[in-house]
C-alpha positions as CSV (number, residue, x, y, z in Angstrom):
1,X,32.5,-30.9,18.5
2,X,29.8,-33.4,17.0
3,X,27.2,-31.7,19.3
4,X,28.2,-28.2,18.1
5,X,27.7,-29.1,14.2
6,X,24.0,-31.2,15.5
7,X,23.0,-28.0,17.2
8,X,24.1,-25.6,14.5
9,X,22.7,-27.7,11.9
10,X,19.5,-27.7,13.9
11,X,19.4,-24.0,14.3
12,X,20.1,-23.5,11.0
13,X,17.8,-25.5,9.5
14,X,15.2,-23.4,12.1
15,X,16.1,-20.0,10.8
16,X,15.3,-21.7,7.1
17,X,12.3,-22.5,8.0
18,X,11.2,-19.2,9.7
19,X,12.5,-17.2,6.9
20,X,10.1,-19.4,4.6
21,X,7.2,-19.0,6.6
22,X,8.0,-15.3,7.1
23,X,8.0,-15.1,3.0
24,X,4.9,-16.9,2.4
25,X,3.1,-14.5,5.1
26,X,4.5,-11.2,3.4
27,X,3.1,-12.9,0.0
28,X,-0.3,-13.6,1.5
29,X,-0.8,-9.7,2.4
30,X,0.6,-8.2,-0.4
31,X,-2.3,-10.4,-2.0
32,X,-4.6,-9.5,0.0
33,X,-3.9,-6.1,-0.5
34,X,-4.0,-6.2,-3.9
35,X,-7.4,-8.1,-3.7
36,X,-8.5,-4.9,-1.6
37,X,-7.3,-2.5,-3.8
38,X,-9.0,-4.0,-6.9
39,X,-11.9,-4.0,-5.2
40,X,-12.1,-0.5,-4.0
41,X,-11.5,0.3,-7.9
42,X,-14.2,-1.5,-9.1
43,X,-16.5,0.1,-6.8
44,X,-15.0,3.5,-7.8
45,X,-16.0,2.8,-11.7
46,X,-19.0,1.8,-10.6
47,X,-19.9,5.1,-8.8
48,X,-19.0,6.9,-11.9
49,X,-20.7,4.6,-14.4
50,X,-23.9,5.4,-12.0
51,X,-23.3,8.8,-12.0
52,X,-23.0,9.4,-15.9
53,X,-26.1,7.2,-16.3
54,X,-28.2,9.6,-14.0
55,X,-26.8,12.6,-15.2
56,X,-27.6,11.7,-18.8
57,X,-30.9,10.1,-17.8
58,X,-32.2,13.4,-16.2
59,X,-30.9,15.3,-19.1
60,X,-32.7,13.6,-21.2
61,X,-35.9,14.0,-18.9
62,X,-34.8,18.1,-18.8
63,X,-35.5,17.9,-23.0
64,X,-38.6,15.6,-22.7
65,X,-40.4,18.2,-20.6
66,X,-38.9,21.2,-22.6
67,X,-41.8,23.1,-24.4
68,X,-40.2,23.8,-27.5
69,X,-41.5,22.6,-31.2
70,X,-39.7,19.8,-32.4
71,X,-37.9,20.6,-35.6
72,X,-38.6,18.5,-38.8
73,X,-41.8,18.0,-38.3
C-alpha cells in the first residue's frame, strides 16, 4: 500500500510538472506570435506611409512642371 501512494505521488507530481512545462511552451508561442504579428503591422504602415509620401511627392513634381501662370503675382 505504501508503494502504491510513493508511486502515485511520484506520477502525480510528473503530470504537474508536464502540465507546467506544457503551459509555459503554449505562452512562449502565443508570444512569439504576437511578436510576428506586430511586426508584419509595422511593416504594413510603413508601406503606406512610403506610398503617400511618393504619391504626394510626384504630385507635387506634376504642379512644378505645369506651365501655367502662377496666380498673385
Amino acid at each position: 500500500m505504501t508503494w502504491f501512494l510513493i508511486v502515485a505521488l511520484a506520477v502525480t507530481a510528473l503530470l504537474a510538472l508536464l502540465a507546467v512545462l506544457a503551459l509555459v511552451a503554449f505562452q512562449y508561442d502565443e508570444a512569439e506570435f504576437e511578436q510576428a504579428r506586430i511586426d508584419w503591422e509595422v511593416r504594413a504602415a510603413e508601406r503606406r506611409l512610403h506610398n503617400i509620401a511618393r504619391d504626394s511627392f510626384q504630385s507635387m513634381l506634376e504642379e512644378a512642371r505645369a506651365d501655367r501662370p502662377v496666380r498673385g503675382r
